[in-house]
KOLPABA-40652 format. One record per residue: residue in one letter; residue number from 1; x, y, z of N, C-alpha, C in turn. Coordinates in steps of 0.2 Angstrom, whole numbers, m for minus. Layout:
<rs>
{'a' NUM {X Y Z} {X Y Z} {X Y Z}}
...
</rs>
This chain:
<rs>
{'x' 1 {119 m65 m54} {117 m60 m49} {117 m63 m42}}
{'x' 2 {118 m56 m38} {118 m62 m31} {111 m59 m27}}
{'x' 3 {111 m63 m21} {105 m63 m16} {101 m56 m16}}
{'x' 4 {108 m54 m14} {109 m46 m12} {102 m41 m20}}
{'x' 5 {108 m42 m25} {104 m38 m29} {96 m41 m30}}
{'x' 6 {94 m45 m31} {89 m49 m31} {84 m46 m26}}
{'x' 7 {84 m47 m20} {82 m44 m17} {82 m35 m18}}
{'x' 8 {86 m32 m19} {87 m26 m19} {82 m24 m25}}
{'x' 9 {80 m28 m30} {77 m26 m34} {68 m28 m33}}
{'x' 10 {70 m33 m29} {61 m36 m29} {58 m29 m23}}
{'x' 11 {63 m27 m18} {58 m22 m13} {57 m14 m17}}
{'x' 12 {62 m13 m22} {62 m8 m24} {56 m8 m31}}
{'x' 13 {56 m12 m35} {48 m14 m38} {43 m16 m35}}
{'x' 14 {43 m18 m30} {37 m19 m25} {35 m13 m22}}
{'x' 15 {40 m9 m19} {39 m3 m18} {33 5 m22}}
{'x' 16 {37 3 m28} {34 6 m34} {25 5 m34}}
{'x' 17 {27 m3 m36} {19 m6 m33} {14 m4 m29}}
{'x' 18 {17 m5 m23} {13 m3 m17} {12 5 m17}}
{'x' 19 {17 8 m18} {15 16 m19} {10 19 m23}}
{'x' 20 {10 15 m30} {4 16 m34} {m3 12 m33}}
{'x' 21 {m2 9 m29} {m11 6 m28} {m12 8 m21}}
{'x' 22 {m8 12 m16} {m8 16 m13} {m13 21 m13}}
{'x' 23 {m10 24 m20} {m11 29 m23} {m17 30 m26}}
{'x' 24 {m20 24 m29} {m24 24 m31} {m31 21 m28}}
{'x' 25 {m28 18 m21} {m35 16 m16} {m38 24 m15}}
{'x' 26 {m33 29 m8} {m35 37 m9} {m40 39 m14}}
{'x' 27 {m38 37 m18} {m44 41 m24} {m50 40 m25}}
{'x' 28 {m49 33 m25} {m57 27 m26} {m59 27 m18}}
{'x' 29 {m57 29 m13} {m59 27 m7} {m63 35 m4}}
{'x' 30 {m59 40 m7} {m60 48 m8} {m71 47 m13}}
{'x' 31 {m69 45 m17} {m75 46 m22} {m81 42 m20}}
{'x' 32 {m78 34 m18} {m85 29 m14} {m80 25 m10}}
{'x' 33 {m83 23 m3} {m80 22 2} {m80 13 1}}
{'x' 34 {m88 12 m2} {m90 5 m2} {m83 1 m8}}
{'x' 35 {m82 4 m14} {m78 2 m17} {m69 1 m16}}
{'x' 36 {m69 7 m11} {m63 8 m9} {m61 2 m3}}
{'x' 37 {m66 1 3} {m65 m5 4} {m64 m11 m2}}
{'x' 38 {m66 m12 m5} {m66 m18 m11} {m57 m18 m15}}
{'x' 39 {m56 m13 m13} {m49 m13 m17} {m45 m13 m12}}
{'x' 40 {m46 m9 m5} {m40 m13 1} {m40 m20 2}}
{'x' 41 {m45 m23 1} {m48 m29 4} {m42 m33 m4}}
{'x' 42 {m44 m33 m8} {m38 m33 m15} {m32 m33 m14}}
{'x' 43 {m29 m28 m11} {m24 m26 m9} {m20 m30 m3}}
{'x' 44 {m23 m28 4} {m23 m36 7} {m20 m42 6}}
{'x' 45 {m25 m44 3} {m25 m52 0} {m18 m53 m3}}
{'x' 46 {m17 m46 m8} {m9 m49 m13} {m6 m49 m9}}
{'x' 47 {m5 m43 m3} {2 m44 1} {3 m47 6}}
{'x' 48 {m2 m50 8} {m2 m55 13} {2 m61 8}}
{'x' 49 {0 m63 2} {2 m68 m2} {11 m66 m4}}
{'x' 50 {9 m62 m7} {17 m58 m8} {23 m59 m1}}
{'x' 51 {20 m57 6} {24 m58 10} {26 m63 13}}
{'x' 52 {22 m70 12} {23 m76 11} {28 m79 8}}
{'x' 53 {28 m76 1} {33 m79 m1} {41 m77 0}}
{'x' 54 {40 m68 1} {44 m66 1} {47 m68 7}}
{'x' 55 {46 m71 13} {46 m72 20} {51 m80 19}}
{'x' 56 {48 m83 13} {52 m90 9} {58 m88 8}}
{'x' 57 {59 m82 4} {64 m81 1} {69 m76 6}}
{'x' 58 {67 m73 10} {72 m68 15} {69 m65 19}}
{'x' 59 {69 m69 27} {66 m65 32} {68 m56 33}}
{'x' 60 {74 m53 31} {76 m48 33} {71 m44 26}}
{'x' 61 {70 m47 21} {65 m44 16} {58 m45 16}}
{'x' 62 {59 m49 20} {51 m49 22} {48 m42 27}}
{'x' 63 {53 m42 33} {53 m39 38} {51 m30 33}}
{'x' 64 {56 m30 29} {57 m24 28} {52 m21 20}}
{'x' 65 {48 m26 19} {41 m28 13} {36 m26 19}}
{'x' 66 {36 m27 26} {30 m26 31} {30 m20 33}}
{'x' 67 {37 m16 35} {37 m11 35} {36 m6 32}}
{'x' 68 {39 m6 25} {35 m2 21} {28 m2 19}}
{'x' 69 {22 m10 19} {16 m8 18} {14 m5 24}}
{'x' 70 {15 m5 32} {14 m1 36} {16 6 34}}
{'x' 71 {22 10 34} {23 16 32} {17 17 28}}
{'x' 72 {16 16 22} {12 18 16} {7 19 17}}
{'x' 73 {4 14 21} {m4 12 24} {m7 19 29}}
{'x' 74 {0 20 36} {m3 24 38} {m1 34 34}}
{'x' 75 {4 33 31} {2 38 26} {m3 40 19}}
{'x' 76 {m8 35 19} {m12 33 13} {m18 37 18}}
{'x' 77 {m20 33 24} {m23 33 31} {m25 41 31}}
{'x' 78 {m21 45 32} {m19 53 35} {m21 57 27}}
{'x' 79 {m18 54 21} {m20 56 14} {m27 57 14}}
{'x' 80 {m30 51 14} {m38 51 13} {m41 53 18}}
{'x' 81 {m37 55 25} {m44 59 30} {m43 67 29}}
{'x' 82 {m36 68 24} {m36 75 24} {m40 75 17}}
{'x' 83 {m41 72 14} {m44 72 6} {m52 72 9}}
{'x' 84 {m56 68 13} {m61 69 16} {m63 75 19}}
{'x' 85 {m60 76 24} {m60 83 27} {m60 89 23}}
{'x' 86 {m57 90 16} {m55 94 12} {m63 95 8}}
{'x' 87 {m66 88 6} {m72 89 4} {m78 89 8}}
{'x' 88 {m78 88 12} {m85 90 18} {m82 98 17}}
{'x' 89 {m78 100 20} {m76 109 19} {m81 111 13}}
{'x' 90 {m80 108 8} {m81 111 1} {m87 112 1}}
{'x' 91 {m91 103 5} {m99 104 2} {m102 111 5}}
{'x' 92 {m99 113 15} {m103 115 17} {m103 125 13}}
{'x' 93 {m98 125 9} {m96 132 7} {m101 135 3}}
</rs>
């Protein structure tokens, strides 16, 4: 296999990854806020580690691992203050 595919497959399962625990901070973070921090904090940590190495093996894959947790992040961001918002609505109905 070359560089190329290799890479093309780590950002592309990473991505899956990061979309799903994403996905799943929003919900936990949606239902208790205390916990939700505990699983960014979680989160964090792997990608910070993740990025490291990935940074070892290809700065153009690194660059583009950093960008995506940004995108996600501020779209995760916008998810859960529209999910919050959505729920204060409810209570006061």
């Amino acid at each position: 296999m070359t560089d190329f595919m290799v890479g093309a497959m780590l950002f592309f399962v990473h991505l899956i990854t990061v979309s799903l625990a994403f996905g799943i901070l929003s919900s936990i973070f949606v239902k208790n806020a205390r916990n939700g921090y505990i699983f960014l904090t979680v989160i964090l940590l792997s990608g910070a580690y993740t990025l490291s190495v990935v940074f070892g093996f290809s700065t153009a894959l690194g660059y583009s691992i950093l960008l995506m947790y940004l995108c996600l992040g501020i779209l995760t961001y916008f998810n859960i203050k529209r999910k919050k918002a959505v729920q204060v609505e409810g209570e006061y109905k």
